[in-house]
N, C-alpha and C positions, 0 to 999 in steps of 0.2 A: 433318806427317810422312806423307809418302805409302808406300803399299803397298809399293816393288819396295825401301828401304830398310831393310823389316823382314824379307825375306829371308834373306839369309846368319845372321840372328842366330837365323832360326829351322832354316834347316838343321841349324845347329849344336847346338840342340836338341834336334833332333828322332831322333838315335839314339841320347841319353840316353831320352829320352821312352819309347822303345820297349825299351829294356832295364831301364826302373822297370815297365812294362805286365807284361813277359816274368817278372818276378820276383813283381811282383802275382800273377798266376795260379798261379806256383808257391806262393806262402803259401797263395790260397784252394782248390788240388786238395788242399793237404796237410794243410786244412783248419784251419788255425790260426787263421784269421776269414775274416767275409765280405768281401767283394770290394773295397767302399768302403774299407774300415781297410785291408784288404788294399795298396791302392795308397799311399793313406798311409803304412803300416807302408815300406814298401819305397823310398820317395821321401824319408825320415827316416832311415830304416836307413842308405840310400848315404850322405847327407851328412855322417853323423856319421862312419861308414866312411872316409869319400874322408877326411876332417881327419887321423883317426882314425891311416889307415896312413901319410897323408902324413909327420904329425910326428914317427912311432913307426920307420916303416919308413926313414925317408930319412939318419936319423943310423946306424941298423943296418949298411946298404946301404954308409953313408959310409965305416964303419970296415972294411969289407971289398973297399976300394979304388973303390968308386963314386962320383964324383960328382955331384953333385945338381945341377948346373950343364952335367952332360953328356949329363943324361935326355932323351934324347929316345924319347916314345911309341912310334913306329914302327920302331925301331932297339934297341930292350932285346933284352938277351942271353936266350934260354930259360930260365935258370935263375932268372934276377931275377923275370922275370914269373912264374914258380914262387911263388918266395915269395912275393912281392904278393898272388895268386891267396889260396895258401895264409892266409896272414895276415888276408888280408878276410874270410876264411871263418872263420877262428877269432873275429873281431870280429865276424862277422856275426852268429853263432851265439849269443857273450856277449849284444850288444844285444836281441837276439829272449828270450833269457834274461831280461832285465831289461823286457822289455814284457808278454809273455806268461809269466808265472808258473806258471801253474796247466798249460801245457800241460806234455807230455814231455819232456826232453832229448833221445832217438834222433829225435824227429819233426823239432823247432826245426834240430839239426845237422842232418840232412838236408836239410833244408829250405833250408839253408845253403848244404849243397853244389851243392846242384842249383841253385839262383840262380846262383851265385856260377859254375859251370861254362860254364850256360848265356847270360850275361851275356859273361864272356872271350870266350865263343867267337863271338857275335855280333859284339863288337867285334874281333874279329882275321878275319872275313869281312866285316865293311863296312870295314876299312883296308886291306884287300886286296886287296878288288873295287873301292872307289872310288874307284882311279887310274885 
């Protein structure tokens, strides 16, 4: 397997990568761990998250006339990506709940929001710019 091969698969990774990094740093200024767990916490967090709203949010979405067959990323209506938005953040918030115990509740939700804000918005600036 040569090099130019492994490309696209890493593009395509690569602003996930950067929005697990972006959330990382938000756990470790809000101080909830160090930097290390930090990135962990937040590369764990998303995946259970992404499952998470996928199989919560998509029957939700369904019965309020969306189909889950007509998602497309780049094309959701403002309000869907609301609740998405929303809904990751209230998961977010639970799972940080159930990892860190001992910390706050006002710090964990914050912590939430501000991932989860700054995250959307990276991704709605690189599907934007990268056409």
């Amino acid at each position: 397997m040569d090099f130019e091969s492994i490309i696209p698969f890493l593009l395509i990774l690569a602003p996930f990568a950067i929005a697990f990094f972006m959330e990382a740093l938000v756990l470790y200024f809000f101080k909830v761990k160090g930097f290390g767990l930090s990135i962990l916490t937040s590369v764990l967090i998303n995946l259970v998250a992404l499952a998470v709203v996928y199989f919560l949010g998509a029957p939700l979405l369904g019965k309020l006339g969306y189909e889950i067959g007509q998602f497309n990323g780049l094309n959701l209506q403002p309000q869907v990506v609301a609740f998405i938005c929303w809904l990751s953040i209230i998961i977010d918030g639970l799972l940080l709940q159930l990892l860190f115990r001992r910390q706050e509740r006002k710090r964990l939700y914050s912590a939430s929001i501000v991932m989860n804000i700054l995250s959307y918005l990276f991704f709605h600036f690189f599907i934007v710019y990268s056409h």
